[in-house]
VEXDREN-2710 file (C-alpha; in Angstrom, 1 decimal):
% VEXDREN-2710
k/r/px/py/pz
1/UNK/25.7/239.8/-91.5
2/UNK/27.8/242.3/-89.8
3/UNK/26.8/243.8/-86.4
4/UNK/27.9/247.1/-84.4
5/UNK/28.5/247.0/-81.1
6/UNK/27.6/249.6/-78.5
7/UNK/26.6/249.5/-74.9
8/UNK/23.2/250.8/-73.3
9/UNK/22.9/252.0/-69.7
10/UNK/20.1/252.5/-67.9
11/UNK/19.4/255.1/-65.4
12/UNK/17.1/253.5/-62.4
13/UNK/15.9/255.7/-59.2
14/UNK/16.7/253.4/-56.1
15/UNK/13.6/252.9/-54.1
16/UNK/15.2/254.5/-51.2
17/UNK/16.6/257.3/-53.2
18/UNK/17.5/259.9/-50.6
19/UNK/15.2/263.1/-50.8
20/UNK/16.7/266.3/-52.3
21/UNK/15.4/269.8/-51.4
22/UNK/15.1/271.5/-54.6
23/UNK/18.5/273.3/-55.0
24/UNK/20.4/270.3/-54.0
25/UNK/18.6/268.5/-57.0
26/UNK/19.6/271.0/-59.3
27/UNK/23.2/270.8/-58.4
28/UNK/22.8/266.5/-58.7
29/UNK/21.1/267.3/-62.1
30/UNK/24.1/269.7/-63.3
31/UNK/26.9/267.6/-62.2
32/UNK/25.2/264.9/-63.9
33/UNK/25.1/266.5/-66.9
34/UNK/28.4/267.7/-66.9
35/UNK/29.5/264.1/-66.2
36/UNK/27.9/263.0/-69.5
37/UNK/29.4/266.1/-71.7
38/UNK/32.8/265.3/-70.5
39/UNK/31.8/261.5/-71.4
40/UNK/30.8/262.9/-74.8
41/UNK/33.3/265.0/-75.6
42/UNK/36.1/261.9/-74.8
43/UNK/34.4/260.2/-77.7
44/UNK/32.4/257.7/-75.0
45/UNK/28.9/258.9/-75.0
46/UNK/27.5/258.7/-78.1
47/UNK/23.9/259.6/-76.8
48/UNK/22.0/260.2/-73.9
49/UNK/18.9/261.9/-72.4
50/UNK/16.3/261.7/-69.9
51/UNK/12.6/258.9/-70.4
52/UNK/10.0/261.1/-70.3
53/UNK/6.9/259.8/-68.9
54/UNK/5.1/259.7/-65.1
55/UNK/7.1/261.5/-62.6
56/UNK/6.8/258.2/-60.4
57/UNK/8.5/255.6/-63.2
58/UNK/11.9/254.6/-61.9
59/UNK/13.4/254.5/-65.5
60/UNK/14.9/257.8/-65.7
61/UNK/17.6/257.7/-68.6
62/UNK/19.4/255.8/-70.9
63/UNK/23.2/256.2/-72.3
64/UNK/24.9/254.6/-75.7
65/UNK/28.0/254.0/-75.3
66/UNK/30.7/253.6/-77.7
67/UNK/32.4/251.3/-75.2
68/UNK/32.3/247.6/-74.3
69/UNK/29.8/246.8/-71.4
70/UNK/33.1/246.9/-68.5
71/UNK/33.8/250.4/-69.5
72/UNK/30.7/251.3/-70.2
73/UNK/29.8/250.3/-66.3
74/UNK/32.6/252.4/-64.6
75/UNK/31.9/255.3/-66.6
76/UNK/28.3/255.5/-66.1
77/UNK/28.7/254.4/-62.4
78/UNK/30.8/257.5/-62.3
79/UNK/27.2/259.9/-62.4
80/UNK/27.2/261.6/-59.4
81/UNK/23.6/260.6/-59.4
82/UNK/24.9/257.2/-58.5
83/UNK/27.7/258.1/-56.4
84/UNK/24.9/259.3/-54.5
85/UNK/23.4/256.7/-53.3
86/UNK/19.8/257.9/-56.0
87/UNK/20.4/256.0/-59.1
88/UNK/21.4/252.8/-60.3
89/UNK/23.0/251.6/-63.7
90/UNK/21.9/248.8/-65.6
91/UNK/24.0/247.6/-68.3
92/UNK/23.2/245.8/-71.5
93/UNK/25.2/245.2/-75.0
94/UNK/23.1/246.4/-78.2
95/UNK/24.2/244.7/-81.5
96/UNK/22.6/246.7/-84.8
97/UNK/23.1/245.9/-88.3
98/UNK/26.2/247.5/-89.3
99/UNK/26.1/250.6/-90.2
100/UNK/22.1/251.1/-89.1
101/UNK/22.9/253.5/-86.1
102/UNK/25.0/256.7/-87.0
103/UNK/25.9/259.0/-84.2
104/UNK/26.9/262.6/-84.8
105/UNK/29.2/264.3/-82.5
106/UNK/27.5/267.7/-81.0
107/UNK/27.4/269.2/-77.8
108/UNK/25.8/268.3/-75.0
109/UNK/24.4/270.8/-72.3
110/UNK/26.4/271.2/-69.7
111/UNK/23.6/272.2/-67.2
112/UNK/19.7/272.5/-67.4
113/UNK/19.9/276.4/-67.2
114/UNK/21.9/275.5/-70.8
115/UNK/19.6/273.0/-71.9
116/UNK/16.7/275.3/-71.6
117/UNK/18.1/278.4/-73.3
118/UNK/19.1/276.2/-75.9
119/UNK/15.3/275.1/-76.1
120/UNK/14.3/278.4/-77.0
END
């Protein structure tokens, strides 16, 4: 049987994440996901988004990457996120059945204030 390759990443809060006032977060969250657009757009990022669940979980995203784990690592270590000193990245290769996952290019918002008027 044939496999695909991708790569996940996972987006972990450190425990001693610094503490963001509230407009200071918002500029972290933009310039995140601006960083992951740009990723997308290169043909990189095949998917992302956030983990929903209890604001106090420290699993906050993951990332498929259309990029072997080493590449995969620097780009995601790239989020400003983790440049910051708040997140981590953990880094795993995902085989599938080939042909089982199909990604779609699209865009991805380039800000929240874009990712809610888009959810409207």
């Amino acid at each position: 049987m044939r496999f695909d390759r991708f790569t996940v990443s996972l987006l972990i809060l450190q425990p001693d994440a610094p503490k963001l006032d509230e407009a200071a977060a918002s500029r972290l969250q933009d310039a995140h996901m601006a960083e992951l657009a740009d990723a997308h757009d290169a043909g990189l990022l095949l998917a992302a988004g956030p983990l929903l669940g209890p604001e106090e979980r420290t699993l906050r995203g993951l990332s498929i990457w259309n990029a072997d784990p080493e590449r995969a690592r620097v780009l995601a270590e790239r989020n400003p996120g983790v440049v910051e000193g708040r997140f981590r990245i953990d880094v795993l290769p995902w085989l599938v059945p080939a042909g089982a996952m199909i990604f779609h290019r699209t865009r991805l918002p380039r800000s929240m204030a874009e990712a809610e008027s888009s959810d409207q």
